[in-house]
C-alpha positions in Angstrom: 6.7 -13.8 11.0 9.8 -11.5 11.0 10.7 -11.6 15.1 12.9 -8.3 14.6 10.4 -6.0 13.5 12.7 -4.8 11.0 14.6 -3.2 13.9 17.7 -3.3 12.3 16.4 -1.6 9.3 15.1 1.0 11.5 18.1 1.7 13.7 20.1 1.8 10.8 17.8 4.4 9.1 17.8 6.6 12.1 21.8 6.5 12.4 21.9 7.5 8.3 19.2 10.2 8.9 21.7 12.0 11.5 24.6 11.4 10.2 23.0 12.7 6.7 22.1 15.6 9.1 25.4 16.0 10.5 27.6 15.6 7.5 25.2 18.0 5.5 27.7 20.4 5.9 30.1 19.2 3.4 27.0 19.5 1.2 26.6 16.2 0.2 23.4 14.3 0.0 22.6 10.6 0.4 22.5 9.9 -3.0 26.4 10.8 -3.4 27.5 9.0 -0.6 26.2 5.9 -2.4 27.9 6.9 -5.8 31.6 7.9 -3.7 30.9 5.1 -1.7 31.4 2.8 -5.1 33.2 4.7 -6.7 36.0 4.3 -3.5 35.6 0.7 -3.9 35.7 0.6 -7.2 38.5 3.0 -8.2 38.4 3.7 -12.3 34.6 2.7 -12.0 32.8 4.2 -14.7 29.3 5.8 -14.3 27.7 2.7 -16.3 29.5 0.3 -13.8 28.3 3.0 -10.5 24.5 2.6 -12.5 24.7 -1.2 -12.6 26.3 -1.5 -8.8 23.5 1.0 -7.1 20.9 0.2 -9.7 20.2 3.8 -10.6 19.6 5.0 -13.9 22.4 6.7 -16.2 20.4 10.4 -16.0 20.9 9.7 -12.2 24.4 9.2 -12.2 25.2 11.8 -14.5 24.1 14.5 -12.4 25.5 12.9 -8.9 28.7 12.0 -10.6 29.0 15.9 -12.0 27.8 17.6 -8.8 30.7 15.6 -6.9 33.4 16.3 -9.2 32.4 20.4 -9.0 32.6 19.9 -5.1 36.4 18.1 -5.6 35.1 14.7 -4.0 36.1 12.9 -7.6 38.1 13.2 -10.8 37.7 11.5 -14.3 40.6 10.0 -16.4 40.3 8.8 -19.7 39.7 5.0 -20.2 42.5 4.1 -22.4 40.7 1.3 -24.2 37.4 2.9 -24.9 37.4 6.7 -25.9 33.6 7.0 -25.2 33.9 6.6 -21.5 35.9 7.7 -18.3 37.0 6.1 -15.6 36.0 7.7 -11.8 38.3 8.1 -9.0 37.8 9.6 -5.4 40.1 12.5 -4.1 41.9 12.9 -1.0 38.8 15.3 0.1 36.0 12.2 -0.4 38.7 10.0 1.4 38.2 12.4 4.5 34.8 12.9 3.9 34.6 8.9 4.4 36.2 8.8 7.6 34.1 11.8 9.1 31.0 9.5 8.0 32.3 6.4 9.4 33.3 8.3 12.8 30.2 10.3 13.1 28.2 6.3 12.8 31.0 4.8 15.6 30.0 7.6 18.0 26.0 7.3 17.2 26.3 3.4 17.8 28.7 3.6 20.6 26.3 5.7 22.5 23.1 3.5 21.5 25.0 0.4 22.9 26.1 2.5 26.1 22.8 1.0 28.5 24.1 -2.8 27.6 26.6 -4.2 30.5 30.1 -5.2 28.9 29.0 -9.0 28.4 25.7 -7.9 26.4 28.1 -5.9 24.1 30.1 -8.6 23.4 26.8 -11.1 22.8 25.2 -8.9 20.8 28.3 -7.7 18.7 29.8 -11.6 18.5 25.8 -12.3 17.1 25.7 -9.2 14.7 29.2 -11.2 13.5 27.1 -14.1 12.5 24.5 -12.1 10.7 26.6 -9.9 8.8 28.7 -12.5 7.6 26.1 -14.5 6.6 24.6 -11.3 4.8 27.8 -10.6 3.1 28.5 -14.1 1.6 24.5 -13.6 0.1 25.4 -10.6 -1.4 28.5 -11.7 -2.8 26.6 -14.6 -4.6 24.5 -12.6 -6.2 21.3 -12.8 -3.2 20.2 -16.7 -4.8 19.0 -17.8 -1.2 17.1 -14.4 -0.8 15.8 -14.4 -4.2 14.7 -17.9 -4.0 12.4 -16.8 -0.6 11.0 -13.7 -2.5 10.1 -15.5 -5.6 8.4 -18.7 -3.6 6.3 -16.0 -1.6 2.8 -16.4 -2.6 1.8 -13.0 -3.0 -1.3 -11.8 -0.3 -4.4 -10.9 -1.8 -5.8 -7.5 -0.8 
């Protein structure tokens, strides 16, 4: 029995609904954050490498990829050893775009944590430490621990 109710999962999809809301202005949808968020990590990504990283399909990328290069959020270079493909890179403008996105979260979270006293703050963000960490080091294995729990499950009959 999952104690958290998913809570997490559902603050977290109420702070990307507003912010979606908020940053709609720049006129970019959830989708391309996910591809400029790679393709900032990933500088020189190409869109086979966003597809495998998000999971999306090539058709997908394509169009999210070519909708955020007409809007200036990303350029293409050639890839030097392979003529077939380009390599993706994020412009100054995406760069900004990222840090309106990131400050329009910190002000959403700082006011949802603004009924806590000082010491629950720092409880709650020193736990949310643990967890993410924890998450992170999954992830970066490639999820074996997770995957191991989903596959076990014994599906529930209907």
């Amino acid at each position: 029995m999952d104690i958290t109710r998913r809570q997490i999962t559902k603050i977290a999809r109420e702070v990307g609904k507003f912010t979606v809301r908020t940053l709609r202005a720049d006129g970019i949808g959830t989708g391309e954050f996910d591809v400029l968020h790679v393709i900032r990590k990933n500088p020189g990504i190409t869109q086979s490498g966003v597809c495998r990283v998000l999971g999306l399909d090539k058709g997908a990328v394509a169009r999210q990829t070519a909708s955020l290069e007409s809007k200036g959020y990303l350029i293409r270079r050639e890839h030097p050893a392979d003529g077939r493909s380009q390599l993706l890179f994020a412009t100054e403008k995406a760069e900004g775009l990222k840090h309106s996105k990131a400050h329009v979260e910190t002000l959403f979270y700082e006011w949802l944590l603004q009924p806590l006293s000082e010491e629950q703050r720092q409880t709650f963000a020193g736990l949310l430490e643990i967890l993410y960490l924890r998450c992170k080091a999954e992830s970066k294995a490639d999820f074996p621990e997770v995957a191991r729990l989903v596959k076990e499950e014994t599906p529930y009959e209907a």
